[in-house]
N, C-alpha and C positions, 0 to 999 in steps of 0.2 A: 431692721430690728430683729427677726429672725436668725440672720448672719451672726450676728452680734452675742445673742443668748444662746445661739447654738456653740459659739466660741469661747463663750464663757463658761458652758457644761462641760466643754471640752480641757478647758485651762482644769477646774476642778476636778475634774475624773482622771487626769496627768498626776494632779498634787497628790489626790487620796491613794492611787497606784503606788507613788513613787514615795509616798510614806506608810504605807501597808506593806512594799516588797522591802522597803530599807532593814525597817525595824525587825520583821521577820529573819531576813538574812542576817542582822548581827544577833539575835538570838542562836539561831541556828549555829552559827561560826564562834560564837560564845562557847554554847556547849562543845563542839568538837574539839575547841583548843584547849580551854580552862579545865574540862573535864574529862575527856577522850584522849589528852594528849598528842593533839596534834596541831601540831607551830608553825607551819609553813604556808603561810596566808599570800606569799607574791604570786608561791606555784599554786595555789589555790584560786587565785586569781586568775592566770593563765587559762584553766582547766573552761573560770566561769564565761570566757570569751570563746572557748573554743564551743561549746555546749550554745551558747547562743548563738553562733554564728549556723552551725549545722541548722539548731531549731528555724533559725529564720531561712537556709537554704531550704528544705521540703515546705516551708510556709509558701517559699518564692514558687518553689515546683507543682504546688497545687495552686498558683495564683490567686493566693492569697492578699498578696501587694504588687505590684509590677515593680521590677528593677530600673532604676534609671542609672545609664549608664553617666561617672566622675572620674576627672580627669585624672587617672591612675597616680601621677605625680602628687597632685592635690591628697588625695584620698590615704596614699602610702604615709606621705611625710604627717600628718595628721593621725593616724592608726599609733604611726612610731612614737607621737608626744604623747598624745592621753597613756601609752603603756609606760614611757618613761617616767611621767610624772606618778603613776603609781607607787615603780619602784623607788621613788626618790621619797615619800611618802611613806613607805614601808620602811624604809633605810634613818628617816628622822626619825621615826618613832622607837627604831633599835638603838641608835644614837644618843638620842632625848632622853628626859623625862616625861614622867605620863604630863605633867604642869608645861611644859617649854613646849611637848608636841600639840597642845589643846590651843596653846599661842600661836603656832604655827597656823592652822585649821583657822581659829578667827582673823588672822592677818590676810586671810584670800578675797574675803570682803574688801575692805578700804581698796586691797591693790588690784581689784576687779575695777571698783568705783575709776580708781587713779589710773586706769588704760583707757575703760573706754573716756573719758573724757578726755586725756590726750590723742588718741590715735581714729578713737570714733563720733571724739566731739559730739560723746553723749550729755546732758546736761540733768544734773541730778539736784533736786531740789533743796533746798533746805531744810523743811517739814523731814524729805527722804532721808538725808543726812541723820536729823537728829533720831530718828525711829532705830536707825541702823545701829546708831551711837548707843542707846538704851538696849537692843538687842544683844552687843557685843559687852556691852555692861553684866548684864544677866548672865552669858553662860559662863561671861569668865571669874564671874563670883560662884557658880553653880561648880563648873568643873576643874576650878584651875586650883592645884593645891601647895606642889613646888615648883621652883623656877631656877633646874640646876643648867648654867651654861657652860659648852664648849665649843671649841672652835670649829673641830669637825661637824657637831651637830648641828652648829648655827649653819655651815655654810649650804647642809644637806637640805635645812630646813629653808632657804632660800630659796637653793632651787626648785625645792618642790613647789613653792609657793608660785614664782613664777611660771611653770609649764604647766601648775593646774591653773593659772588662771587663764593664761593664753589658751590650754586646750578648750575650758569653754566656753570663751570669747568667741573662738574659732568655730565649736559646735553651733552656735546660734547663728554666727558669722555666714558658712556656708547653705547654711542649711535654707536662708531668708536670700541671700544675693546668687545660688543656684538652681531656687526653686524644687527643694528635695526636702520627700518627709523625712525624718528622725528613722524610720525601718530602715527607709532607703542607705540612708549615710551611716548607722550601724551594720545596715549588712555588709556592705561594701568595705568597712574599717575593723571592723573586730578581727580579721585573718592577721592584719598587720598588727594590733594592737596583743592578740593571744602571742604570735611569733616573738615578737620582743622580748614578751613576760615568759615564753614557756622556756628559752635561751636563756635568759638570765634569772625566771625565778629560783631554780635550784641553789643558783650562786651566793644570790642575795641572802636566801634562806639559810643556807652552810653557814654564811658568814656570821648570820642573826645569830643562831641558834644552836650552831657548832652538830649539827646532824644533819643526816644526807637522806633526801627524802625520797629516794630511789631504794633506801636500804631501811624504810621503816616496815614493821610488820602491819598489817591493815586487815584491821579483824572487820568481822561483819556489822555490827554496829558502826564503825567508824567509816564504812565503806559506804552506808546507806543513810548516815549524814553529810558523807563528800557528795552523794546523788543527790537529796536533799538541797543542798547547799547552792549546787548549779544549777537544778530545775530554778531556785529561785530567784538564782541569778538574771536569767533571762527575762523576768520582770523588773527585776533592778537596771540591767545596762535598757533597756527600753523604754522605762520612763523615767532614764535621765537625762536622753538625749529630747522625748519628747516635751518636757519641764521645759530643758535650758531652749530649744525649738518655740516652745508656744509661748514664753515669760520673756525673763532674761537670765543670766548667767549668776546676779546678783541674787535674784529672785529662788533662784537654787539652792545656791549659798543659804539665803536662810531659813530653807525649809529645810536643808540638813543640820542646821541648828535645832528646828523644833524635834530632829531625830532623834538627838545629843541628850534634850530633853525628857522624850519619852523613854527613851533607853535607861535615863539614871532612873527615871521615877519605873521603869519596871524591873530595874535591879533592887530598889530597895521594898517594892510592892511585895515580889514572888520569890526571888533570891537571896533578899533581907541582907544586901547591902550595909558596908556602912553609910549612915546618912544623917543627915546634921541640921542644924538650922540655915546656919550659909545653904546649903543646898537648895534646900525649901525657898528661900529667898529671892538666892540665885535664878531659879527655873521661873518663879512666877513674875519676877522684874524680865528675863528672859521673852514669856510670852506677850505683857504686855509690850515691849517691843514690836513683837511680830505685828500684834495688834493695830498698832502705830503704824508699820508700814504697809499693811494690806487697806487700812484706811485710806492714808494719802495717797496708795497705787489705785485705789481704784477710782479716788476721787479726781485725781488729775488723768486717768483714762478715760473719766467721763466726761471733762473738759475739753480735754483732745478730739475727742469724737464727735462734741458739738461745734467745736471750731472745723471739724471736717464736713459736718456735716452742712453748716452755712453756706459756704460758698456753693455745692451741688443744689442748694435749694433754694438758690438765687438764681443758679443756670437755668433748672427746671422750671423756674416762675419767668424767664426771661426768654424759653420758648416759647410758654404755652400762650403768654400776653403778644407774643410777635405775630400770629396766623391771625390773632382779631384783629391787632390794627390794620395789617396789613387787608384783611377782609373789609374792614370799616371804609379802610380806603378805595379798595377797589369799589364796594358799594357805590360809595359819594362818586367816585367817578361815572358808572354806571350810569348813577339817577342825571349824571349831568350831560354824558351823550343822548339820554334818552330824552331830557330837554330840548335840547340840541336838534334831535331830531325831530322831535313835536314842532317847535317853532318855525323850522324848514318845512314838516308841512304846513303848517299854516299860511307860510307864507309862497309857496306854490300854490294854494289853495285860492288864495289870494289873488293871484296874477291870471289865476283860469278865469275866474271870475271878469 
């Protein structure tokens, strides 16, 4: 029982991190882009993987967390998809409309759901279905406004779809079948993951935004929201891997929806947003989703855990009963050699006479 609630302080101290670091960094990346002028969020991404990886290097060096070493292969070709899947990500949204790329973001659900059930013959409830169903109801009435299509954008938006889901299928994936915490598997991955983005985010970026971000000026305000920005990073890539680590991948997915949420409801709170009644609607059918699904996840994690816990407490009732009989028996036996032995004397006893 200890195990257990210490696991589950743990799941919740994950969530609160990984939506207190979320929402803070688009804040933060809010004002530097919309207001500071500054567009180039792939290289900005880049910068937030190199900054993490460092921060976790002196963490490793003060033994902080021990490193376990992964199979360099394993570890590489994994770094390389979570950064692709960024850019591909960054690339729909240049593509897209802000209405086609919010479709895109809620399509990583279902096609998370539709993997691991194929490939990990995970089995998802129906109760979970429908929460999920009511979830993706709510933000796409909350955020979704147009829904202009193109070919290119559609196909961008595909792929993203797909390398973000595989990448955190794979984050939970490895992290549960090699026995390595979420530090371990970030520190390890982020070299490869910054290397991709720092390669091609200038490119991406050019292409976005038609400016070279080697050639922009960087005053000091915008320099000490780019610091800013990374420091905060490093609580974002860290508890995302330890979310999709201690949840699932699904489970992620729609806690970046309740982000989606807080983020419109503090754009129209402080920043005085436009905001509408759909909105309001949207967000609160939204949560009650969530609602839905942390219901039935914990409800059928408590049934899991007594179906686990049954059989161990039939083993342990099936020890502890085995030394009595077995004693009981031995007893009876006892009391009958020692009959046995009585009656022999008696009957020596007998013959002296």
């Amino acid at each position: 029982m200890g195990e257990a609630t210490g696991f589950q302080l743990g799941v919740i101290g994950a969530l609160a991190l990984s939506v207190a670091s979320s929402v803070s960094i688009v804040i933060c990346n809010k004002a530097l882009m919309s207001f500071l002028g500054f567009p180039f969020a792939t290289t900005l991404t880049s910068w937030h993987l190199m900054v993490t990886f460092c921060t976790l290097h002196v963490a490793n060096r003060f033994n902080v967390f021990e490193n376990k070493p992964i199979d360099m292969k394993t570890v590489m070709l994994f770094g390389i998809l979570n950064g692709v899947s960024i850019g591909f990500l960054n690339l729909s949204l240049g593509f897209n409309s802000i209405g086609f790329y919010q479709m895109t973001k809620l399509a990583i659900i279902p096609f998370t759901v539709l993997l691991e059930t194929i490939f990990l013959k995970k089995q998802f409830s129906q109760k979970i279905r429908l929460s999920l169903l009511v979830l993706l109801l709510g933000v796409g009435i909350a955020s979704i406004t147009d829904l202009q299509l193109n070919l290119v954008g559609s196909v961008l938006s595909v792929l993203a779809i797909a390398t973000t889901c595989v990448g955190q299928i794979l984050t939970n994936t490895i992290q549960k079948r090699l026995n390595v915490s979420s530090t371990q598997l970030l520190y390890q991955s982020a070299p490869f993951q910054a290397a991709i983005l720092f390669v091609s985010g200038p490119l991406v970026d050019q292409f976005l935004t038609k400016q070279n971000v080697f050639a922009y000026k960087y005053s000091p305000v915008v320099l000490a929201f780019i610091i800013l920005s990374c420091l905060i990073s490093v609580s974002v890539n860290f508890s995302t891997f330890l979310v999709i680590g201690k949840t699932s991948p699904v489970t992620y997915q729609v806690l970046g929806h309740l982000k989606t949420c807080l983020v419109l409801a503090f754009g129209y709170t402080l920043l005085h947003d436009p905001f509408t009644e759909r909105n309001i609607i949207g967000i609160l059918v939204a949560i009650f989703g969530m609602g839905l699904y942390s219901y039935f996840c914990t409800h059928e994690n408590k049934k899991k855990q007594l179906s686990d816990l049954l059989p161990q407490s039939a083993q342990i009732k099936e020890k502890e009963t085995t030394p009595l009989l077995g004693a009981k028996i031995m007893g009876s036996q006892d009391k009958d050699s020692h009959e046995v032995k009585k009656s022999n004397g008696l009957m020596n006893k007998d013959s002296v006479v």
